[in-house]
Each structure stands twice: as C-alpha cells, then as structure tokens.
MMTF fields as JSON, N, C-alpha, C and O atoms, coordinates in Angstrom:
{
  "mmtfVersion": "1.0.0",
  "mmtfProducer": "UNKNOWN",
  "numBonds": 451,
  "numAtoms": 452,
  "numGroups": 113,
  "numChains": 1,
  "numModels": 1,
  "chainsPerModel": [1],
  "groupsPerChain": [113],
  "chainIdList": ["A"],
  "bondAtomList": [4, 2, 8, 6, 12, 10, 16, 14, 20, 18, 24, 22, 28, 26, 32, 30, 36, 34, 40, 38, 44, 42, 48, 46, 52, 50, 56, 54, 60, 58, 64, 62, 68, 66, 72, 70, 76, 74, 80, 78, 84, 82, 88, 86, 92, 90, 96, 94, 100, 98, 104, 102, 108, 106, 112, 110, 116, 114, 120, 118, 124, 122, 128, 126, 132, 130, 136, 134, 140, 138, 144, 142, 148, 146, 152, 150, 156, 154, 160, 158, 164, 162, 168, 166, 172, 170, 176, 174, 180, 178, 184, 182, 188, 186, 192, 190, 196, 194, 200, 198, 204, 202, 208, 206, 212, 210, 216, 214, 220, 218, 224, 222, 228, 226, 232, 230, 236, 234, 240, 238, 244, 242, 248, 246, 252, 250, 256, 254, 260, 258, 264, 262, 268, 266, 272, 270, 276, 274, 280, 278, 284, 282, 288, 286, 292, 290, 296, 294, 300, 298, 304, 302, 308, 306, 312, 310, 316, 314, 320, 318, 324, 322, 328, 326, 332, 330, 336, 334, 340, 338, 344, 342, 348, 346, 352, 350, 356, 354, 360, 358, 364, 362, 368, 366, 372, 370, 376, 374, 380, 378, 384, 382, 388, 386, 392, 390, 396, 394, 400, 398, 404, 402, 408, 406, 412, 410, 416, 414, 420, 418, 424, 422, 428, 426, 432, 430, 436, 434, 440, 438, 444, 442, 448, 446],
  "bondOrderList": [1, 1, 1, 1, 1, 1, 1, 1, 1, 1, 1, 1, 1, 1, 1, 1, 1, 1, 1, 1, 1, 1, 1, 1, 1, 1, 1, 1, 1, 1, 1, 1, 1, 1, 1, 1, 1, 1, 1, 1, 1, 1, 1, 1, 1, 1, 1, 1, 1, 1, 1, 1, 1, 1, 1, 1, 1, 1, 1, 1, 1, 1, 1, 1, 1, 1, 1, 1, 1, 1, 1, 1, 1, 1, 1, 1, 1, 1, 1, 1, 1, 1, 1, 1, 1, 1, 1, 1, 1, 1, 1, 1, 1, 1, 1, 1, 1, 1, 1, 1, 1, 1, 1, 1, 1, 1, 1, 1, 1, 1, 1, 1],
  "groupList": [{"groupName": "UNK", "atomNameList": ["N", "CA", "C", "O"], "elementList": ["N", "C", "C", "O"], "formalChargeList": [0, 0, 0, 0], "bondAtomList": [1, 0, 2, 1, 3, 2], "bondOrderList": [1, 1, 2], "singleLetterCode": "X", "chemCompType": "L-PEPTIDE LINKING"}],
  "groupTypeList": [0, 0, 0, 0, 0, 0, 0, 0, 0, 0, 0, 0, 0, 0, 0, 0, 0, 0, 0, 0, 0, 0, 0, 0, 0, 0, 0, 0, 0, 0, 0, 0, 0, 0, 0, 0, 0, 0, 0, 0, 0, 0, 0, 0, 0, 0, 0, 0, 0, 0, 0, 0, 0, 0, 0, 0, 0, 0, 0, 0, 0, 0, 0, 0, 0, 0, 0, 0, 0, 0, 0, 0, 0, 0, 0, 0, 0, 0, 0, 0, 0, 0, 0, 0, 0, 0, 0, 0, 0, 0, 0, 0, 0, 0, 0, 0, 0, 0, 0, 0, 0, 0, 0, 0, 0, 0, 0, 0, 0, 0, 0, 0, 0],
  "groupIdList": [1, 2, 3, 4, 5, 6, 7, 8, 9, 10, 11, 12, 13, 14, 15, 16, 17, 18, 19, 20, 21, 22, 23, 24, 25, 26, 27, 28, 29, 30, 31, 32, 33, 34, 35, 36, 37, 38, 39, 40, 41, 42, 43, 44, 45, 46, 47, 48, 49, 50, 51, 52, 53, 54, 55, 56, 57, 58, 59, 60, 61, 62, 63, 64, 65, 66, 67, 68, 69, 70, 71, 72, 73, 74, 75, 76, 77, 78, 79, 80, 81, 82, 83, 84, 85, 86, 87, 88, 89, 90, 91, 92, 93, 94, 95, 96, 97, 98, 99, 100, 101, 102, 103, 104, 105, 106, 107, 108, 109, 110, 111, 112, 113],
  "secStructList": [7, 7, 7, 7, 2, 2, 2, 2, 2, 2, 2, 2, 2, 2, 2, 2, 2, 2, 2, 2, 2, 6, 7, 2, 2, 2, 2, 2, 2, 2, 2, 2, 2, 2, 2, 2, 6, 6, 7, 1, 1, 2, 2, 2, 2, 2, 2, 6, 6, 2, 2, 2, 2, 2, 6, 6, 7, 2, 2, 2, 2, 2, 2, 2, 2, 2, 2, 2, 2, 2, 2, 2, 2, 2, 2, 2, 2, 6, 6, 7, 4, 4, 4, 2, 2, 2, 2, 2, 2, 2, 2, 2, 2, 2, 2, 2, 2, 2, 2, 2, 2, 2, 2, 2, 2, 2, 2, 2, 2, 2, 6, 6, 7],
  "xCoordList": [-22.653, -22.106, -20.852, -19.837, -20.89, -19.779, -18.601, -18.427, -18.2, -16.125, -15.731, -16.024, -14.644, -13.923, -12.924, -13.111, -11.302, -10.413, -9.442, -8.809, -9.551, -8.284, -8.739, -7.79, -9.955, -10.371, -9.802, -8.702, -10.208, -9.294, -8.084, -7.638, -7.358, -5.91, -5.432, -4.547, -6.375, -5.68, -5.488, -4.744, -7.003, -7.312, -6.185, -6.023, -5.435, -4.659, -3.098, -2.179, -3.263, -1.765, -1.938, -1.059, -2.607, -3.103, -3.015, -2.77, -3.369, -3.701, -2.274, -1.908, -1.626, 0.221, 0.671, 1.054, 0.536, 0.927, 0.627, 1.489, -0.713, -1.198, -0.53, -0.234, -0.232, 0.332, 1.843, 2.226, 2.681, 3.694, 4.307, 5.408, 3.415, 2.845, 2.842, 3.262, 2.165, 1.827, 0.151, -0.394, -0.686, -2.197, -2.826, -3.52, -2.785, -3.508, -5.104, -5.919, -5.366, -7.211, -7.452, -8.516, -6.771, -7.354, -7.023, -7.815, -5.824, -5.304, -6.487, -7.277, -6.648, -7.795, -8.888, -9.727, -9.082, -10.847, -10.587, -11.385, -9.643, -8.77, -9.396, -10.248, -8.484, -8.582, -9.963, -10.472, -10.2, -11.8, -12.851, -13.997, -12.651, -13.77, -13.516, -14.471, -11.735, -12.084, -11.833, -11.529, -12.168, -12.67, -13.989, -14.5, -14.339, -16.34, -16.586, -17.272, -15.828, -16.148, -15.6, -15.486, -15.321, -14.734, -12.975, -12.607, -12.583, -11.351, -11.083, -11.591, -9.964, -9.618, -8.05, -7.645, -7.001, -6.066, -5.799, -6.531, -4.75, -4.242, -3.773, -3.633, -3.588, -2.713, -4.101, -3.717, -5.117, -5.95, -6.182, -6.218, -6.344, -6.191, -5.379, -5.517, -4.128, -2.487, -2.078, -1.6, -2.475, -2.243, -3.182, -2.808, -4.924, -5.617, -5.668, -6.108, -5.13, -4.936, -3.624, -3.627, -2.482, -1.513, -1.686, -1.032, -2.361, -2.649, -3.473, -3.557, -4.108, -5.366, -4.366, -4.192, -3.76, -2.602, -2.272, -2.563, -1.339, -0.397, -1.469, -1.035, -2.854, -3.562, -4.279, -5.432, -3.734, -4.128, -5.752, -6.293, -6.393, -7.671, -8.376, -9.318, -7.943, -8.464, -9.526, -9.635, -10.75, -11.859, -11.845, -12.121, -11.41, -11.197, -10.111, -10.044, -9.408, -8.382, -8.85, -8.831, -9.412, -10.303, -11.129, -11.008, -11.927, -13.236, -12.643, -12.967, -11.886, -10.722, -10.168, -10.377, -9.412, -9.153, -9.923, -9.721, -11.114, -12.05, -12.582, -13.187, -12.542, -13.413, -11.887, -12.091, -10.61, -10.318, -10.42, -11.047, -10.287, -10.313, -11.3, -11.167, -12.595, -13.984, -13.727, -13.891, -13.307, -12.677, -11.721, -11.781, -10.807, -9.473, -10.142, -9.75, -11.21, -11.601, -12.446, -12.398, -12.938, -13.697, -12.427, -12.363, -11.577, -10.745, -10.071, -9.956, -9.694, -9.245, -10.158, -9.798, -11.721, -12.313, -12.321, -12.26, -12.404, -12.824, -11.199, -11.058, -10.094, -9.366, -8.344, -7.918, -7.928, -6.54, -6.032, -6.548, -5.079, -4.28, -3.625, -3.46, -3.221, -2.293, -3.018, -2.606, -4.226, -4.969, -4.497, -4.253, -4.293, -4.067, -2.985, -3.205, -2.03, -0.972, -1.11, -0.786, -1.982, -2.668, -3.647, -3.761, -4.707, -5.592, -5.025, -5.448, -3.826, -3.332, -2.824, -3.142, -1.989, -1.786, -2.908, -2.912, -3.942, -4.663, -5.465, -5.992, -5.344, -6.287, -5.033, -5.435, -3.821, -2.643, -2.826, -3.027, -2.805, -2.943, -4.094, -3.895, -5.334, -6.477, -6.507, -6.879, -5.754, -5.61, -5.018, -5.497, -3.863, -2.998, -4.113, -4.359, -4.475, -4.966, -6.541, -7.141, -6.793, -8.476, -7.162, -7.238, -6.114, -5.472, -5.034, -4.83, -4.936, -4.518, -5.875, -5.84, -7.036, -7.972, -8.588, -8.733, -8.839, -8.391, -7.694, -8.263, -6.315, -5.424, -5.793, -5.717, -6.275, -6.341, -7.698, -7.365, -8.641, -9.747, -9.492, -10.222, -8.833, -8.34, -7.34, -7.087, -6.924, -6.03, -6.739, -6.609, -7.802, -8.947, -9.624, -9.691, -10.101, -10.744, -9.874, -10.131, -9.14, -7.969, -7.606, -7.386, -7.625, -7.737, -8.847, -8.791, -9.862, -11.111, -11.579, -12.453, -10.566, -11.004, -10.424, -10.748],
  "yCoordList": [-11.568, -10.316, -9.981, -10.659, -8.667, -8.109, -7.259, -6.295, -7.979, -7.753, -7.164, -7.392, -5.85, -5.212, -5.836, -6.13, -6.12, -7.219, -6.126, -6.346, -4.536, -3.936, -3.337, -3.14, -2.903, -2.612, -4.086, -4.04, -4.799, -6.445, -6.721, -7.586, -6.223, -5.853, -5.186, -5.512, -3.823, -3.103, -2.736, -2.094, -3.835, -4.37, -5.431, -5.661, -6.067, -6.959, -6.173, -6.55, -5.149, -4.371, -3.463, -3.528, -2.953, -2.424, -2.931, -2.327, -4.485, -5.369, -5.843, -6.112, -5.875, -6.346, -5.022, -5.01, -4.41, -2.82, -3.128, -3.693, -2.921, -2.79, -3.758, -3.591, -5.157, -6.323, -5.941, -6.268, -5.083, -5.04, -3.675, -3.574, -2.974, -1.878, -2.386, -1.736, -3.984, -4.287, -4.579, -5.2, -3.911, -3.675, -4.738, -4.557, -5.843, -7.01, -6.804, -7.36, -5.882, -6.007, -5.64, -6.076, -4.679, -3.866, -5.085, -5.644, -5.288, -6.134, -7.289, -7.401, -8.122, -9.129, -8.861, -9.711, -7.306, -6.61, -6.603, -7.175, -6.08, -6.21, -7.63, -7.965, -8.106, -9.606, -10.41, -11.179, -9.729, -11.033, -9.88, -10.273, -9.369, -8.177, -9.347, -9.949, -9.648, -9.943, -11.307, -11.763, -12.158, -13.521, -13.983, -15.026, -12.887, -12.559, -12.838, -13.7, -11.865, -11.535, -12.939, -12.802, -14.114, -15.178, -14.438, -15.142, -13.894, -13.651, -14.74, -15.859, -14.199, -15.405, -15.534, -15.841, -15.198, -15.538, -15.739, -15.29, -16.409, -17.221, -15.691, -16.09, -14.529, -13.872, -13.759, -13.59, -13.806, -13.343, -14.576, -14.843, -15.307, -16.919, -17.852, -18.777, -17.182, -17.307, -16.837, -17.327, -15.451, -14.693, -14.506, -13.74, -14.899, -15.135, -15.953, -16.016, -17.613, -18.649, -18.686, -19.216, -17.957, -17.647, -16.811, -17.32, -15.737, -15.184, -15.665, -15.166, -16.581, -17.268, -18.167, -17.971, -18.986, -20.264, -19.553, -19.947, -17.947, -17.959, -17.508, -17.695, -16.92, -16.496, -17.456, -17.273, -18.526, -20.137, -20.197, -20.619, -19.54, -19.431, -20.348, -20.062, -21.248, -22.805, -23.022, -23.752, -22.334, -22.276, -21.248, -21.553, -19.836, -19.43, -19.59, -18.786, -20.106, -21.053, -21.65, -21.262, -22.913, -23.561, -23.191, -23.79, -22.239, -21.436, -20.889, -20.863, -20.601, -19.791, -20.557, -20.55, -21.37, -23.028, -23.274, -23.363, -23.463, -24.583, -23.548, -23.921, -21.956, -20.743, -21.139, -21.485, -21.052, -20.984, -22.653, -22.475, -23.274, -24.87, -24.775, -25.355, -24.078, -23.38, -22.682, -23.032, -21.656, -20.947, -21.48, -21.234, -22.294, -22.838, -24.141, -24.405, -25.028, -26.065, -25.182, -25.578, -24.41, -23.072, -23.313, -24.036, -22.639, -22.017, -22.893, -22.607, -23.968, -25.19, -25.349, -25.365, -25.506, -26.414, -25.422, -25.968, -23.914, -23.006, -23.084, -22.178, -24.379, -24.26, -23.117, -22.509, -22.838, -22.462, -23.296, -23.515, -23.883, -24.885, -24.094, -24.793, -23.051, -22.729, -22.63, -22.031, -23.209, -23.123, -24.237, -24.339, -25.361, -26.796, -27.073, -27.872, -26.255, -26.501, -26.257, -26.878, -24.614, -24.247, -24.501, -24.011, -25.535, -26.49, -27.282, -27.644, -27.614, -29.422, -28.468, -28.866, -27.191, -26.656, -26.422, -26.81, -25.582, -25.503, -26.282, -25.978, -27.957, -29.016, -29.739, -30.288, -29.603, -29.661, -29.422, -30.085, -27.814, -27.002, -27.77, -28.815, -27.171, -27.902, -28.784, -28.763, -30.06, -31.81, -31.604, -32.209, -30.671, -30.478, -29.513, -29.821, -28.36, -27.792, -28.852, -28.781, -29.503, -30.386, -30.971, -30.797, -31.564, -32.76, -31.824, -32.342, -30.794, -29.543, -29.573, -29.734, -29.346, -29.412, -30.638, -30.667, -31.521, -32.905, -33.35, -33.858, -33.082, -33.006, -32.116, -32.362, -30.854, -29.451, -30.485, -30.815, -30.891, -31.714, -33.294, -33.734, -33.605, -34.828, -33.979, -34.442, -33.179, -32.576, -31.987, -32.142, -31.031, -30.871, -31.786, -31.684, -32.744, -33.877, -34.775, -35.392, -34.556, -35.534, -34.391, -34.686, -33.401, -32.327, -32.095, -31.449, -32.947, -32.692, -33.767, -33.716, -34.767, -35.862, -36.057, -37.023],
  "zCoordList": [-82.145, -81.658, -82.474, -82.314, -83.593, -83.689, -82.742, -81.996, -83.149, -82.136, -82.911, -84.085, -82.426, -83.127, -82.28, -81.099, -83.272, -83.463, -82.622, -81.589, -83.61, -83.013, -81.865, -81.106, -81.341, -79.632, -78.947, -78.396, -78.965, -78.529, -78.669, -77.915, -79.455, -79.543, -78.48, -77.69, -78.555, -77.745, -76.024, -75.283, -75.955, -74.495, -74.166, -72.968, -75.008, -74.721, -74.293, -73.566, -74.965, -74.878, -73.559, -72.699, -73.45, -72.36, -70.761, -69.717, -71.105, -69.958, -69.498, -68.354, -70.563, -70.745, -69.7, -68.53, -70.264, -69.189, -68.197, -67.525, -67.608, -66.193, -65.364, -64.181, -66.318, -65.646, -64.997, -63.873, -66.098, -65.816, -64.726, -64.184, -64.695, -63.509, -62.037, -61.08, -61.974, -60.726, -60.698, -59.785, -62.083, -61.517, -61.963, -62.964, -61.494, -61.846, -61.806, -62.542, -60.784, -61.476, -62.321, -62.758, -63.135, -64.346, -65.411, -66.169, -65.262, -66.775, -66.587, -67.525, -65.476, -65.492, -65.917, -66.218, -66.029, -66.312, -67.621, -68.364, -68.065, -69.532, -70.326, -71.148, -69.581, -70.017, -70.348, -71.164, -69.203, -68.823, -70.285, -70.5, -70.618, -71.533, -72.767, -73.259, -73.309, -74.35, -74.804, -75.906, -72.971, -72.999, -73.318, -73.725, -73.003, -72.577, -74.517, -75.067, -75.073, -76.284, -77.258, -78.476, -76.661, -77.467, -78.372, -79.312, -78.243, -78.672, -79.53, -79.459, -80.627, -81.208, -81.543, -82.664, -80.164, -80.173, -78.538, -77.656, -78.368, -77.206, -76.079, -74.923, -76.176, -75.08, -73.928, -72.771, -74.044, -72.689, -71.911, -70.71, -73.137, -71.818, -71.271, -70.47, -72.167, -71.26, -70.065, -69.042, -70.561, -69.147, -68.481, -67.594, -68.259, -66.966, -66.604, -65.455, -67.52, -66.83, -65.752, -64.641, -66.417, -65.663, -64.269, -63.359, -63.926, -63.158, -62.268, -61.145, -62.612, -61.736, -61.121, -59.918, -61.598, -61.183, -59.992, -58.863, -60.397, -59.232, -58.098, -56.961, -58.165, -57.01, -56.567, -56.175, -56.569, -56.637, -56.251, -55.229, -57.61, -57.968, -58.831, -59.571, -58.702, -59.973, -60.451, -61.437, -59.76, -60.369, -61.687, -62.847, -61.129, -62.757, -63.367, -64.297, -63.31, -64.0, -65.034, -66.202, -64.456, -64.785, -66.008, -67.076, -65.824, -66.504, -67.999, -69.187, -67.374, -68.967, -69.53, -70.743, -69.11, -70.113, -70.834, -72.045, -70.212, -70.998, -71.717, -72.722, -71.462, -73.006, -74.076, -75.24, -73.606, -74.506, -75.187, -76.232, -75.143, -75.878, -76.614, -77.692, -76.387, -77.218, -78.294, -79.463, -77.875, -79.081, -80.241, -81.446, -79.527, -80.364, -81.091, -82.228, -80.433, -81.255, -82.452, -83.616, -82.221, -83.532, -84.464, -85.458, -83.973, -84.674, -85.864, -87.056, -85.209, -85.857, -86.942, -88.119, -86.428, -87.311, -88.745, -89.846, -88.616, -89.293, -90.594, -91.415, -90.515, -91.245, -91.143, -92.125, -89.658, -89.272, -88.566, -87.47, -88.901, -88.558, -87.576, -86.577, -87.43, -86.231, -85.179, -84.187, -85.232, -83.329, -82.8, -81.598, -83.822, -83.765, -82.163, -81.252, -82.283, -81.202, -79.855, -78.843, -80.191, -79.177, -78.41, -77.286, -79.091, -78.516, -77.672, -76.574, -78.324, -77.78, -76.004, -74.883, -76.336, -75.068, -73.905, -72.737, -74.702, -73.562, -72.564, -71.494, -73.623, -73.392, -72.079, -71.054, -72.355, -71.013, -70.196, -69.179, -70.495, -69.128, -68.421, -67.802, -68.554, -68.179, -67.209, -66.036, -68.363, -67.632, -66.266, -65.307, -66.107, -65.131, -63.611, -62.444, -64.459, -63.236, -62.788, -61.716, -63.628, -62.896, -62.02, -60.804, -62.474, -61.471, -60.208, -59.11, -60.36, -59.317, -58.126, -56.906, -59.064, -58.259, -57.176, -55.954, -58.173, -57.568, -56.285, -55.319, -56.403, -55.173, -53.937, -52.734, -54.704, -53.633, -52.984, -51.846, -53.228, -52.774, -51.815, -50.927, -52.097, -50.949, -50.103, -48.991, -50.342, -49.037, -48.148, -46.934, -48.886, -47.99, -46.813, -45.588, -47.795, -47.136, -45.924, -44.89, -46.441, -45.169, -43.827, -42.653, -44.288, -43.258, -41.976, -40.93, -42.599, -42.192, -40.99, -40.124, -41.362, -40.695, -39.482, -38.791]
}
C-alpha cells in the first residue's frame, strides 16, 4: 500500500490540534488512520500510547506499542539508525504497561475472591 508521507504529516498536525482543543476522538481517529497505514515516525504512537495510558485503556495501549516496535524494528533494519533509540523506547514502554496489565489482573483477581 502506497502512503502519502505529507497527508500523514498532516493527520499528525491536525491530531496535535484537536488534542490541544480538548477533542480526543478526532485526534485518536487522526492518529489511529496513520497507525493503520504503518507510519514511519514516532508522534502517532507517542501520543495514542499516551492517551490510551491516561484513559487507562491498556489494551490499546498495548496494541500501538507493539505496531510501533513493528515499524521501528523495519525501520532500523532498513539502515536508519535513528529508529534505534526509539525502538529501545517503545520496547520500555511496552515492558512497563504488560507489567501494568499484569498487576491490573491480580488486583482483579484478589478482588474476586
């Protein structure tokens, strides 16, 4: 599938707006278009991983981590070294929110009993 880079640009600038407006569904519709499309820079899965965190939504949290670590291990291999850092980040984040999930799951469970 051909991607146009600057329509994805401009879904990203766009989504920055709506965010800073208050309109989190749009910027997420924003967002999620040019996750869908494999993007190949870090702002859509910064800020829907970020947004998912605070709507303490971990499943798509989750989901967007692991597209972007997809993309960024691409990216790397394809001989841009600057995904390199950004891998090691998103592969963090990640570690942290499974351990998020994890926890959110025995608290459950102990609740239950």
């Amino acid at each position: 599938m051909e991607t146009n880079e600057k329509l994805q640009s401009e879904r990203n600038l766009k989504g920055a707006e709506f965010e800073k407006t208050g309109n989190l569904e749009k910027a997420v519709e924003l967002y999620e278009e040019n996750v869908a499309e494999s993007f190949k820079g870090n702002h859509p899965y910064d800020r829907l991983a970020t947004i998912y965190k605070n709507q303490n939504d971990i499943e798509n949290e989750i989901r967007v981590l692991e597209k972007a670590i997809l993309v960024f291990e691409e990216i790397t291999i394809e001989d841009r070294l600057e995904g390199l850092p950004k891998l090691f980040r998103f592969k963090n984040r990640l570690e942290k929110a499974l351990h998020t999930k994890t926890q959110l799951a025995k608290q459950k469970k102990s609740k239950l009993k």
